[in-house]
Every structure is written in C-alpha cells, then in structure tokens.
N, C-alpha and C positions, 0 to 999 in steps of 0.2 A: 939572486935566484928568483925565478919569476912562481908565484905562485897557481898561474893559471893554463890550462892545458884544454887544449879543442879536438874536433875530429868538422867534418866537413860543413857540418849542419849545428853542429853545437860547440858549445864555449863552458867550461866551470872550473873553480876556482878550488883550490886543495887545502884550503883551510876552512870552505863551508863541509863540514864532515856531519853527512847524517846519519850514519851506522857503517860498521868495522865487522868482516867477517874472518876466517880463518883463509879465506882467499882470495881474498878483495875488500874491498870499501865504495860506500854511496856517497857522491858530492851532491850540493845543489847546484845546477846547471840552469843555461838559459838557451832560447832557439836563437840562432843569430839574426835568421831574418823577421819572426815575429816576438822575440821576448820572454817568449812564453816559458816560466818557469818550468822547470823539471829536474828530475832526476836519474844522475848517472852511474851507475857500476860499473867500476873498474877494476880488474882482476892484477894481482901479486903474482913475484918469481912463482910462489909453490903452490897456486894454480896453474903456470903454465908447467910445472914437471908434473902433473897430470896426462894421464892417456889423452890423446888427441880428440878420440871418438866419448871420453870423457866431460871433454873441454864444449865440444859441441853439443853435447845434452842439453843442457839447461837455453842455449838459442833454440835448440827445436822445440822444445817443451813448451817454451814463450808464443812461440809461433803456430803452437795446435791450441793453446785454449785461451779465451773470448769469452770472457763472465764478467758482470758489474763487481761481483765480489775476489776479482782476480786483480793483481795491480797492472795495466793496462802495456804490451808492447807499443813503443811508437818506433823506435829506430836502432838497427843494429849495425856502430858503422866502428870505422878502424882511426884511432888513435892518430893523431897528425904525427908525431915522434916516435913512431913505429913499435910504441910498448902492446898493440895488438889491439882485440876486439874491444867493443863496449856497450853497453847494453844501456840502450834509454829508454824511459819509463816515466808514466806520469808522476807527480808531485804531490806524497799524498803528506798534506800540513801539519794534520794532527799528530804527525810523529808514529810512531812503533807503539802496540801494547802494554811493553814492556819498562817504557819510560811514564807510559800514565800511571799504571799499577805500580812505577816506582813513586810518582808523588806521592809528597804526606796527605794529601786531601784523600786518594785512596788507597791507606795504608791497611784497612781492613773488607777492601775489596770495592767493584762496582757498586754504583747503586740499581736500582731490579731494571729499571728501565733500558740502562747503557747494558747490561747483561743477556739480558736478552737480544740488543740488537748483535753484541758480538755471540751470542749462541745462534741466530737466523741466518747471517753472514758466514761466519766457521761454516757451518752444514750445507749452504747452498755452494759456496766456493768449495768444498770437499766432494759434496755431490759431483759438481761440474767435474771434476779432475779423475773421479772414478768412474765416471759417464766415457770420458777419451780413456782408459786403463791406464791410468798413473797415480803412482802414489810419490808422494812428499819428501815424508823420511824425513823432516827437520821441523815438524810442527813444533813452534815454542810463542810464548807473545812477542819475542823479538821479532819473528818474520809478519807480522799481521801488523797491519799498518792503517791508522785513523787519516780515512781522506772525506774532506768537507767537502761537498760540493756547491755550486754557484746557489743554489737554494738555500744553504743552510744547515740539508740534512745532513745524515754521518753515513756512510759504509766502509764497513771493517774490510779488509783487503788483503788475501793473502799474495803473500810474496816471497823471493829467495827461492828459486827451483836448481842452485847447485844438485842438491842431495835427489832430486826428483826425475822420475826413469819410468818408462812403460812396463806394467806390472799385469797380468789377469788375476783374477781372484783366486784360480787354484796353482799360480808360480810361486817360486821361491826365490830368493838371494841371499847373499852370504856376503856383501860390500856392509862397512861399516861409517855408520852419517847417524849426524844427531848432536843432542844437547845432552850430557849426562842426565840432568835430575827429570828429564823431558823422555827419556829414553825404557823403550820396554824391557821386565827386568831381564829377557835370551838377550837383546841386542846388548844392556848393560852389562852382562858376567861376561864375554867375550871382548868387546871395547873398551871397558873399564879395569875391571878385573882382570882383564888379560889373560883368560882362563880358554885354554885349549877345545873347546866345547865345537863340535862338528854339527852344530844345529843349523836350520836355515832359518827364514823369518818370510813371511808373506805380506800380501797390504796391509793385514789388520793391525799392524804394528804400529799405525797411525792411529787408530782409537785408542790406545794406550796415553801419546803422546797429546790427544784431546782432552782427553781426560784430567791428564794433568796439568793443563792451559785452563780447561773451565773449572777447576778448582780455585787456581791461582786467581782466576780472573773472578770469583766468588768472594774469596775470602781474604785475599791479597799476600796469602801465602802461597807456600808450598804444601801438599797433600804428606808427604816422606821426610820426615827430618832429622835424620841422625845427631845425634850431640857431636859438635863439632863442624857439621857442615859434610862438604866436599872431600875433605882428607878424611872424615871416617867412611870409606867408600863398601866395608865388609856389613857393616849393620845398616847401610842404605839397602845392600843389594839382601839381606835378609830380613827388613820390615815389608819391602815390595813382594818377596817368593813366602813369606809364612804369613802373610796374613788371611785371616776367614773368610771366605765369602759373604759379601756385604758391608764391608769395612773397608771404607775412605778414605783415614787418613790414620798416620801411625808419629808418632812425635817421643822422640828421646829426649829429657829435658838436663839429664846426669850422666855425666862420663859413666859408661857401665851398667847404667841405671835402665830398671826397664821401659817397656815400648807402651804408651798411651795409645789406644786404640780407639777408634770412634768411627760409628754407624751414622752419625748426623753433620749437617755442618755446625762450625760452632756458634754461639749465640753473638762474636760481632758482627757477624756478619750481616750487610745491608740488607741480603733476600729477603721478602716475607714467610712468613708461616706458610702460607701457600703456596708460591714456588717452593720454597724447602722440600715439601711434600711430594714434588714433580721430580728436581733437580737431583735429589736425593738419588733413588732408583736409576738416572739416567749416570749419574756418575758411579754407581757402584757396579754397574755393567762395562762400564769402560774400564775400568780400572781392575779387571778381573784378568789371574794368571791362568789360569785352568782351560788348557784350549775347551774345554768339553763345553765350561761354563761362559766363553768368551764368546761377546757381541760379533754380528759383522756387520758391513756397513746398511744394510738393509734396515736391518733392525734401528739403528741408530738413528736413521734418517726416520725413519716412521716415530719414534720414539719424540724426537727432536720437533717434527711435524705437528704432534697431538699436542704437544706442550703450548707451540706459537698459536696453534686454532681454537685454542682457548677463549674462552668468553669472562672478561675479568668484570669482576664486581667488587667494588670497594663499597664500604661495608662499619658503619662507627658502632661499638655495642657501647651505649652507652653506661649499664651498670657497671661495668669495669673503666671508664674511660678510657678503647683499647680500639683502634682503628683495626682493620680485617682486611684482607684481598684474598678471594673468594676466587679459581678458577674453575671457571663452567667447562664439562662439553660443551659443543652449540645443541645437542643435542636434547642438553637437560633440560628437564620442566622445574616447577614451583617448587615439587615436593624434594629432587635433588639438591637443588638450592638449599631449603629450610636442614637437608641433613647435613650438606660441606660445612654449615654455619654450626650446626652441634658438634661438629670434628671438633672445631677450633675455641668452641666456647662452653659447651657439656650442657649447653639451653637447650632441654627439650622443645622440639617444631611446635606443640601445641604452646610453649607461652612463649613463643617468639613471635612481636609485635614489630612488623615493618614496615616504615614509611619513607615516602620517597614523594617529592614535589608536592608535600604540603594533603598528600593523600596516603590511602592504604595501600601501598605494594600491591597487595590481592587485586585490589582494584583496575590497577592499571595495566595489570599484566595477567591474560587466563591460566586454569591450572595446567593445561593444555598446550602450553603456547612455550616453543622453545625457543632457549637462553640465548639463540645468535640474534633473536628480534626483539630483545629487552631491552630498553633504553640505556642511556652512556650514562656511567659514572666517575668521576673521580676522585682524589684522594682529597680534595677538600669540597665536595657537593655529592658524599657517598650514601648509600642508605642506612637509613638511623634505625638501629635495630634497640627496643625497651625488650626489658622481660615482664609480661604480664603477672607474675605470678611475685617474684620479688623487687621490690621497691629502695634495696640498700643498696648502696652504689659504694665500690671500691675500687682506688684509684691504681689499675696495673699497670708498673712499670716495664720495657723491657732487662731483662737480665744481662745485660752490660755492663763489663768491667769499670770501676769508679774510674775518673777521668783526674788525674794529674799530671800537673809540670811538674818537668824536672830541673834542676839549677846544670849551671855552668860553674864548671872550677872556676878558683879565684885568679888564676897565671893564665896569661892567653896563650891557647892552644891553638891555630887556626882550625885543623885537623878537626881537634875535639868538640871544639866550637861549632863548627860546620854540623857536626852528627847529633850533637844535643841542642843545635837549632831546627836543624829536621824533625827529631823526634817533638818538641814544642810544637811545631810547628803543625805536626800530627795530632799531636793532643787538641791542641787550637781545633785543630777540623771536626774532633771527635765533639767536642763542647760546643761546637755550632748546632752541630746534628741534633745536638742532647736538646737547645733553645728551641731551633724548628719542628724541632718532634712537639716538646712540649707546648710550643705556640700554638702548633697545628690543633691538639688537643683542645686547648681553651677555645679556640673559635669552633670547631667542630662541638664543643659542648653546650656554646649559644649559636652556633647552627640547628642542633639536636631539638633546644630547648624550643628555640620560635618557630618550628616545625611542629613539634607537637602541641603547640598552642594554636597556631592555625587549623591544624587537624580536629581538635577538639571542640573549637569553635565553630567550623564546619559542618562538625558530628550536629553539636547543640542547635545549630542554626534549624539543618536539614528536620532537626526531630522537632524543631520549634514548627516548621513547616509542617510536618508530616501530620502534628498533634491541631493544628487547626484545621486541614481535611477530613481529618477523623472526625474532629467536633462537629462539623458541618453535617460531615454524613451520618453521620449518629444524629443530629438533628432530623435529617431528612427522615431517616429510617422512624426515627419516634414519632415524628407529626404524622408518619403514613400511619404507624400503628395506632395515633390518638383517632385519626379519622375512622380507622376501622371499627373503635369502641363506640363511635360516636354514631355509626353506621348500625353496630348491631343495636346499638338501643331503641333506634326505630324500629329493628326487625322487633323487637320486641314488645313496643308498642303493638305495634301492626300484629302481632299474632295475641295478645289480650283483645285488641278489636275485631278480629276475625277468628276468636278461637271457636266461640260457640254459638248457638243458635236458637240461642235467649232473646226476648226482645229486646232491644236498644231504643232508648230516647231519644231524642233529638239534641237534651243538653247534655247525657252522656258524651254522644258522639265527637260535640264539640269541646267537649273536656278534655276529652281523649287525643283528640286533632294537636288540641293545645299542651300538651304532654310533649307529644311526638315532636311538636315543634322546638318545642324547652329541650329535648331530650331527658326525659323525666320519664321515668317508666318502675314500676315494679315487677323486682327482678326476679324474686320465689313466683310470684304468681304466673310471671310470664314462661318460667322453665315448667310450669305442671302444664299448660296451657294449649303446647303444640309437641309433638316431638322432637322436632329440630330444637328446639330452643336449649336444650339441657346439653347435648354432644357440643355445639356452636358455643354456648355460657363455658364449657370446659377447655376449648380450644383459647379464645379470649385470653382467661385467666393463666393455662401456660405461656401464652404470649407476652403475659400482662408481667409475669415472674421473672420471664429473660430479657424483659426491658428494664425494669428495677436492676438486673445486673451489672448489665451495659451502662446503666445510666450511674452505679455506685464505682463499675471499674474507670469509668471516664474522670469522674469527679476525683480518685483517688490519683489521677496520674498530674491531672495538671495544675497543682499547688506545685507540685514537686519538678515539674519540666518546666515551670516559670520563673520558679526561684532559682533554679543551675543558670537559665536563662541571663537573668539577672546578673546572676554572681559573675561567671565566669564569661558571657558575652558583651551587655554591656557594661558591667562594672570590671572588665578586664582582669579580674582577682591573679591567675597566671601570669601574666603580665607587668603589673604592675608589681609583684611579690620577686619576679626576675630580676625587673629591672632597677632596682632598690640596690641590687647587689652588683651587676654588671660593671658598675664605674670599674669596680677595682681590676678587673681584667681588658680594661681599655689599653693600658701603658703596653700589654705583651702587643701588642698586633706592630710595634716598631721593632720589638726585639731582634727577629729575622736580619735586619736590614744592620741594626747594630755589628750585632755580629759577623756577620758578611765584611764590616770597614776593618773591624777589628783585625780579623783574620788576614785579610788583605796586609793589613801593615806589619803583623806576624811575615807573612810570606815576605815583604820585600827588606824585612830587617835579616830574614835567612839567606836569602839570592845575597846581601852583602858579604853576608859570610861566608857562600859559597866562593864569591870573587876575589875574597880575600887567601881564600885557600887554594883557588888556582894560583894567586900571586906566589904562594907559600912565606915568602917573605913578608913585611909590614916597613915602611916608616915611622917612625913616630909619631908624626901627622896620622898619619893610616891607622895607629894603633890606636888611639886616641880616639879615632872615630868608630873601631873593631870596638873600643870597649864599651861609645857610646851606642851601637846598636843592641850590645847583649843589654844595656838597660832598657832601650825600649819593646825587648823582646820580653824581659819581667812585667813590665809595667803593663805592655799590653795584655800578658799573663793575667795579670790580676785583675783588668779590668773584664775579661773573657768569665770568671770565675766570678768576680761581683753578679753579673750578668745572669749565669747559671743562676746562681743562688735566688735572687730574687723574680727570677721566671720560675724556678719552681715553687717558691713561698706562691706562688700566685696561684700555680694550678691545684695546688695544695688546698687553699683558701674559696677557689673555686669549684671546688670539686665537694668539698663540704657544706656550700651552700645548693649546689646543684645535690646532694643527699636531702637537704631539708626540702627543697622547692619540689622534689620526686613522691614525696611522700603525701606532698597536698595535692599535687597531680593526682598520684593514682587514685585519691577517693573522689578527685572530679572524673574521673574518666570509668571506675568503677561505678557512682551512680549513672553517669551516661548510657550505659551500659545497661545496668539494671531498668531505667527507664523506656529503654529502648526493647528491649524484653516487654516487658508489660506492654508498651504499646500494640507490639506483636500480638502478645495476647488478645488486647481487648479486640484488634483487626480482629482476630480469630471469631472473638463473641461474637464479633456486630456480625459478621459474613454468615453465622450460624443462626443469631438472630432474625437478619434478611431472609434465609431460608426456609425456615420456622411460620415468617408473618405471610411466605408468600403459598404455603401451604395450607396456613390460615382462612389468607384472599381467596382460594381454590374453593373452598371448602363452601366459604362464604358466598360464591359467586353460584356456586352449585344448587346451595340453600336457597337463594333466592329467586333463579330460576325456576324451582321447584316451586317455589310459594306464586310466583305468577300467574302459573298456571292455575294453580287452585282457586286465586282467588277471582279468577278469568270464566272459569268452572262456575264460583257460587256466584257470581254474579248473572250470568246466563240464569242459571236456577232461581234466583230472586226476580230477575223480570218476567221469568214464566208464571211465577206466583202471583206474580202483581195484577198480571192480563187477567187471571183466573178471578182473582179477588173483585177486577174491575166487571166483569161480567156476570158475577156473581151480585153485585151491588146495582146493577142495570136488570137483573131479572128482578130482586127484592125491589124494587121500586116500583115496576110494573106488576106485582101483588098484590102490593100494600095497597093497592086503590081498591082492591075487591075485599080488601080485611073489614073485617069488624068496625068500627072506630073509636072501640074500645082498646084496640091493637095497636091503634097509627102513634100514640106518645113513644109506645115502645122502641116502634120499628126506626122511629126517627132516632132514640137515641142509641141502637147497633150500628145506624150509619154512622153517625157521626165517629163512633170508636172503629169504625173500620177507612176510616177517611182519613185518621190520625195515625192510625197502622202503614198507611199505604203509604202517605207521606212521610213516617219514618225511612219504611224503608228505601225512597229515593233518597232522603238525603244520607242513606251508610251509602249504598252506593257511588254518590257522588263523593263520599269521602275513601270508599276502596280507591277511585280514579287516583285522588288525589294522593292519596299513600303510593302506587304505583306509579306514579310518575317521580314523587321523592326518591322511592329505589331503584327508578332508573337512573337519575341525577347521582346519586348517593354511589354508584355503579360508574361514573364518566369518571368519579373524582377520584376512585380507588386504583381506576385506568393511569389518572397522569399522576397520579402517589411512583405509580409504578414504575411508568415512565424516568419520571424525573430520579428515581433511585437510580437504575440501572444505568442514568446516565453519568451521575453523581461518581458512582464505582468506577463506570469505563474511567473518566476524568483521573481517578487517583491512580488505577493501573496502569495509564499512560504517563503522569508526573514520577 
C-alpha cells in the first residue's frame, strides 16, 4: 500500500499528518516542480455527504481574503485518484497554537511577548475576515497556526475556514460548527446539550470563541472547568450562563462541589502586572453573555488597538527588588508615568527617584514631553526606580505555586510514565523561570547599584564644579566691594580736606595727601564733615554686613562639599563598599544557561518516553533503557532544584547586603542634596549681594559727581581770591614807599604773611587737582569691578 498521493502540481505523503479534522486532515506536501514544502488538506467521506454548496464554501472563502495573518491560498486542484478537491496552502512550521500551549515549557501560558504577538495577529486576521462580512465559527488555538518566516520573525495565522460563510453584522444563522469548550454558551445549549432552543446566533459569536483562545493562550488553561471535564457538560453550560458580569473564569475542583469564580487572571500566569491590567477588562468583555452587555467587533478592535499602542516602560523598584512594566498611552507625560508606577507599588510620585543611563529621568525627558518619544527600555537595561524617602529594601517575590517533582511509580507504565514525564518536565520549565527571574534580579540589583553610583558622583562632580564658580564669583563680587571701601576712604579723605574754610598749611595738606594715599582717614570726623559722608558711611556698612554673610555662608559649604568629595568621588567609598560584596553574586550570571542544559535533557529523556508509548510495547532491551531515562529524569530533577536553591540563597544574601549598602547611600545622597540646597542658597545671597553693591556703586558714583563739581566751584572761588590778594599786595607796596618809615618794618612783615597765605593756597589747589584725578581713576576701576562681574555671572548662567 503506497503511502503517497498527488494532484497535478503537488505530491505528500499520508503519514506526514499535521492536524486531523472532523472532515479531513493536513499532510505535509511538496511542489513537484520546485520543492517547495507545503501543506495539504484533504477532505473525508462525511465531508463529502455535506451539501455541495457547503462543500464549496470554504474554496471560496480562501479565495476572497489575502491577509499576512490568514494562512496563504496557493493552489486548488483535484486529487489524482479521484478522491476530489484539495486545498493547498503554505507551510506554517511552527505547528498549531494548540500543540505549543500543549508543551510543558507553556503549561502556564505564553510568555508577554509571544502573547501579544498572538493577540495583534488574532485581531488583524479577524479584522480582515469582518472587513469581506465573514465570520469563522471555529476559532480555537488548533486553527491558528505559528508560521516563521525567512527572517525569523513569527506570525500567527488563522486557518481552517470549513465552518466559515459570509455573515453582515445585523444576519443571523442557525448551522451548528465549533469546538465545545470554544463555543458560545446559545451555540453550546443547542450543539451540546441538544436542547431544542429556536435561537439564532450572529458574528459576535466569534468574540466569545476569542475570548476563550486568549485566556487559554494566557494562562495555558481553560477559562470554564467543570469537575470532570467534557462529560459534565450541564455545569459547563451553567458556569458560562450564571456567571457575573466581569468574571473570567469559573473552575469546579469537587464532583458537586461549588464554582470558583475569579475577576483576575491567576497569579501563574506569565503576563505582567501591567498587561494584567489591560488584558483583564478586554477579556471580560468578550467573555460576556448578556447581549445588552456584549462587545462587538468594533469595540474589540479599538480595545485590542490601545493595548498594542502602548508605550512600554520597564521599570526595576529597587526597594522591593521587584522588576515593573509600565504601559504608557503615547500620549502620557512625566506625571502619568510617576502615577501607573504608584498603581503598582503605592510610592507616592514625590519620593519616586528615577534614573535612567546613569542620569535623572527628569532630566532626560520634559514634563511635557510625551511617552511615544521616551527612550527604549528593556527588561534587563529598565529604569531604576529608589524611594527617596525609605531606605529598607524588601525582597518581593512573585506569588507562585512552590515548584515540585513529582516521582514515577515503581512498575513501568509507559502510559503513566509518559504523563509524569510531562508534568516533570513542566515542573523543569517552571524552575528555570523561577532561576532566570531570580538571576535577572541579582544583575538588575548591581545594575541598579552602579547606576546610582555614577549618578551620585555626577551629582558631586557637577556641585564640585559649581562650588568653584561660586568661589570665584564670590571672590570677584568681594574684591569689587573691597575696592569700593577703599574708594570711599578717599571720599572721605577728600571731604576732611575740603570740608571747611579754615586755613590749611602746607604740611597739613601734605599729611592729608599722604593719608589719602595710605587710605587712612578718620571716619567720625569725616561723617560730621560733609553731608554725603554719613548716608554713603551707612550704605558701606549694609554692604559691609551682606558680605560677612556671603563670605560665612561660602566658608560653611565647602569643608563639607570637599569631604563628600573626597569620600564618595575620589575615595570611591559606594563603590568600593559594593564591590566587597559582589563576588558572591558572580556564580548566578551562569545560572540561566545551566538551567536551559538542564532542562533540555529533561525534555529529551520525556520525547523517549513519549516513543516509547507510541511503541506501547517494550523489549527488554527497551525496557531497560525506559527505566534508564526515568533515572536520569530524577537525577536531572535534583540537579534543577540544587540549582533553585542556591540561586536563591544568593539573591537572598544579596539582597541583604544591597539593604546595608542602601542605607549608606541614602546619607551620601541626602547630604548631596542638602549641600546642593545651601549652594542654591548662597547663589541666592551672592546675586542679592551683587545687587545691593551695585546700588551702592550708584549711589557712590552720584556722590562723586556731586563732589566734583563743588570742588571745581571752590576752586574757581580760591583763584578769584588769589588775584584779589595779589593786587591787593601790588597796591600796598606802592604805599609803603610814601609811609612813615616808622611803618616800613611792619608792612614788610603783612607781606611776608600774605605771601605764605597765597602760596598755601596754590599748593591745596594743586592737591584738590590731584584728589580729582584719584576719583576719576578710582571711578575707571569700579567701571571694570563692574564689568568683570557681570561677565563672571554671564559665564555661570551659560555653564
């Protein structure tokens, strides 16, 4: 009997069987002229004692839709031995949904990744199919089909359109197609149940049957589980019609016994916290009896849409050592973010400290700035979220069933054998999960750590920096204000020299000169002396106040910004305190990889078992070698669980010193903080100061202009005197020859004292010049005091 059967264009063989239907079967097939693998459907007698126009449904269906996520027409030809049509189709490798969500690797469902691509795939191939007005009628993971493509990538593929027929959204039917536990509960009471019910059913009947694909495909069960399965088909078809609105899954675990209800998925489940949060409400809409309350496909797709356009943030909170995946609208800002992150962790946004490439979050991203243009994350390079406010770190695990093997009876069964190497072999997977989770942990914990150490040190650097621009400008601002003191004391000079209109000697003057020079002045006398001198002495002295402040708040910051300095920059104190401890979490970073061999050998000590229960029989020989794989299914058992054990002593042991290392952190990063504060501050002083000295300069510059003048004034006045004096001294001279000469001793000696007079006073004169030309000088240097600040400041507002 020949195994193999053709049609004109193709060839396959009847014992490559890739799925079995109620009216046919898929072989693997080849093109004959180019090779090229594929797959063929072949239809049974009780598809052809089907209506004709029945029989043709499912070629035409094929032939109207043309989607990446539909499993692709190539060729519809006729059977060489006349057994009829056949339908060929491309070759999708990965198998059926239904066979992956049977392995033990996901026996508790997808992981988020592969879930979502079959939740984007399901919607866009459901879209398409309601886009031409058809509906399905057999959605189950058996028809959905994992095809790889020449890249690498995956798309899920729906397939199998026996059941599927052009439908509008407001028709009805009354044909009965479906998978029971797949099936809506009107189509189940009439199919199943066998119940006389004159109901009809429309497209929506399909979102029911999604609903309980993406559960399955969730949690790698069923949503509906009556005690017993399939034969208790009365308490299937009433956990589906009495359940509450918003209730997902309903679970019998006791003959009789009642119905476990649940509003959540449950906790083995692969999804994060955050999809949970999305998937949750999309499956409790599907899964609703109540036309009132029932989705349509509208909804669904929109629903399905917001989920994918999601902007995912991964996300490590370190105080709990608890990884996070955050979904964004794209539309969210900063402060969206900081509240999804208190969903999941009840950290209020004010002490939630984020960092991300070695900076602040805030930094890198405005508060303004939305979530679809925030840089990429992933689950091992996620943002490392501290809590400002507590420093105790507690290590949350997820709430997972404890992980055990179970044995193999002592008599070989192959049967039994077979099904408690599966379950092992399930466990195996679960206990990998349980390594890479917690591996993931320890490195994301000295991820966390050298992250906030670089940050810190950044912090320190930058305020190291910041704290010698201050010093500088604070220098600049005091030497202007020392020039200014040093400026008034001449004013002050200079108005004891020119207060009053006393005579002056010659070696006064030059005492005086030499004062002015010294800057040596008395300062009561000089304040009774002019006017100006007392308002200007009081201006000075506020000046003189808020530089003594500036100059104690500066001195107060930087013992203390030099020793954090010190400490924690270059004596590396974080650092070196980490790394003391790290060795012991070096070994986990191999774990992964262990476990993956492990497992591996797990899996192919059960394929032997499975082959051996195809065989059903054994040899001796056979047997022998059946009973040597269940020992190396113990063995690699134990070595799986050694494994566990000591990856989690690790993270355990890690996790306790990452609590001590947290605690000397936060007082380096609290004083950073605090010193960073004060700095602020003294900016504040100095910029208050500046403005103070330059109201001062005004003041002073106003003063002196005034005094110019005056003294420009008596000077005029003193050489009018002078001429007077001198022609006064030119008439007594020409007297004195007609006096007495009894007279003439006298009159010689008024000359002589008015000739001493006169010559005083050119030489105050000649010393006014020279006091005015010092306060013009004295006036250039207050000019580049001024200068040189203002440029000083630009320089730090632009650093």
């Amino acid at each position: 009997m020949s195994f193999l059967r053709g049609s004109a264009n193709y060839v396959w063989c009847t014992t490559s069987v890739l799925g079995k239907g109620a009216t046919g079967a898929v072989f693997q097939g080849v093109n004959r002229h180019t090779g090229e693998p594929v797959a063929v459907k072949t239809f049974n007698q009780l598809s052809h004692m089907r209506p004709h126009e029945v029989q043709m449904r499912e070629f035409e269906v094929l032939k109207k839709v043309n989607h990446e996520s539909i499993v692709k027409l190539l060729a519809i030809e006729e059977e060489q031995e006349g057994r009829g049509k056949v339908i060929v189709m491309e070759l999708c490798t990965g198998g059926s949904l239904f066979n992956i969500l049977d392995d033990p690797e996901n026996s508790h469902g997808l992981e988020e990744g592969e879930f979502l691509l079959v939740l984007s795939h399901l919607a866009a191939g459901m879209k398409h199919l309601r886009d031409n007005n058809l509906v399905h009628r057999d959605l189950k993971p058996g028809n959905i089909m994992k095809f790889i493509d020449i890249d690498g990538s995956t798309i899920y593929k729906l397939t199998d359109f026996g059941a599927a027929r052009e439908l509008q959204d407001d028709q009805q039917f009354m044909s009965l197609y479906g998978t029971e536990e797949y099936l809506h509960p009107d189509m189940y009471e009439r199919a199943v149940l066998r119940k006389p019910v004159g109901k009809t059913f429309g497209a929506r009947v399909d979102l029911w049957s999604i609903g309980v694909t993406l559960y399955h495909v969730a949690t790698g069960m069923l949503p509906f589980r009556p005690y017993g399965g399939r034969r208790n088909k009365e308490t299937m078809y009433h956990i589906t019609t009495e359940k509450a609105p918003g209730v997902i899954s309903g679970v019998q675990t006791s003959e009789n016994g009642p119905i476990e209800w649940c509003t959540t998925l449950p906790e083995t489940c692969q999804l994060s916290l955050g999809l949970r949060k999305l998937v949750t409400p999309l499956l409790a809409g599907l899964l609703e009896v109540d036309p009132q309350r029932m989705w349509n496909f509208e909804r669904f797709f929109q629903e399905v849409t917001m989920i994918l356009s999601r902007k995912v943030a991964h996300v490590f909170l370190v105080n709990k050592v608890q990884p996070l995946t955050i979904y964004m609208d794209p539309e969210h800002r900063y402060e969206e973010l900081q509240y999804l992150i208190c969903e999941q962790t009840d950290m209020n946004p004010v002490n939630q400290l984020l960092l991300y490439d070695k900076k602040h979050f805030s930094s890198i991203v405005a508060m303004d700035q939305p979530a679809s243009s925030y840089p990429s994350t992933t689950p091992r390079t996620p943002l490392v979220l501290f809590s400002k406010q507590d420093d105790d770190v507690t290590l949350t695990l997820p709430e997972t069933p404890a992980v055990k093997f179970g044995s193999f009876p002592a008599l070989v069964s192959v049967e039994h054998d077979a099904t408690v190497g599966k379950s092992m072999c399930a466990v195996g997977h679960a206990v990998k999960r349980k390594i890479d989770y917690f591996s993931k942990c320890v490195h994301l914990i000295e991820y966390s750590v050298l992250m906030f150490i670089e940050v810190i040190v950044q912090e320190l650097t930058n305020l190291r920096s910041q704290l010698n621009h201050v010093q500088a400008l604070t220098s600049t601002v005091s030497d202007r204000f020392s020039q200014l003191v040093a400026n008034h004391r001449r004013f002050l000079m200079l108005t004891q020299m020119c207060g009053g209109n006393q005579d002056v000697s010659t070696q006064a003057l030059r005492e005086r000169m030499e004062d002015l020079v010294n800057n040596k002045v008395d300062t009561e006398k000089s304040n009774h002396s002019h006017p100006w001198s007392g308002r200007l002495e009081e201006l000075v002295q506020g000046a003189g106040a808020q530089d003594r402040v500036v100059r104690d708040s500066l001195n107060a910051i930087v013992p203390v910004v030099n020793q954090l300095f010190e400490r924690v920059v270059t004596g590396a104190q974080l650092r070196r305190q980490w790394q003391q401890v790290r060795s012991d979490a070096a070994s986990v970073e191999r774990a992964p990889n262990k476990a993956a061999t492990l497992v591996n050998k797990l899996r192919e000590s059960w394929q032997h078992l499975l082959r051996d229960r195809a065989a059903r029989t054994l040899t001796f020989n056979d047997e022998q070698f059946h009973l040597l794989e269940k020992m190396k299914i113990k063995e690699t058992a134990k070595s799986l669980e050694t494994l566990l054990a000591s990856v989690t002593a690790t993270l355990h042991c890690t996790t306790d010193h990452l609590a001590d290392w947290c605690k000397v952190a936060k007082v380096q990063r609290v004083q950073t903080e605090i010193e960073q504060a004060d700095l602020e501050k003294h900016e504040a002083l100095l910029y208050s100061f500046q403005a103070t000295l330059g109201d001062t300069e005004e003041s002073y510059h106003l003063t002196l202009s005034e005094l110019l003048a005056t003294i420009k004034d008596r000077k005029l006045q003193d050489d009018a005197r002078l001429q007077i004096e001198s022609d006064e001294g030119s008439d007594s001279r020409t007297s004195a020859r007609t006096i007495d000469s009894k007279d003439s001793k006298k009159s010689r000696k008024d000359s002589i004292n008015r000739t001493r007079v006169r010559l005083s006073l050119q030489e105050m004169c000649e010393a006014q010049e020279e006091v005015m030309r010092l306060l013009q000088e004295n006036g250039t240097i207050i000019k580049r005091f001024q200068r040189l600040t203002a440029l000083t400041q630009s320089s730090s507002d632009e650093g």
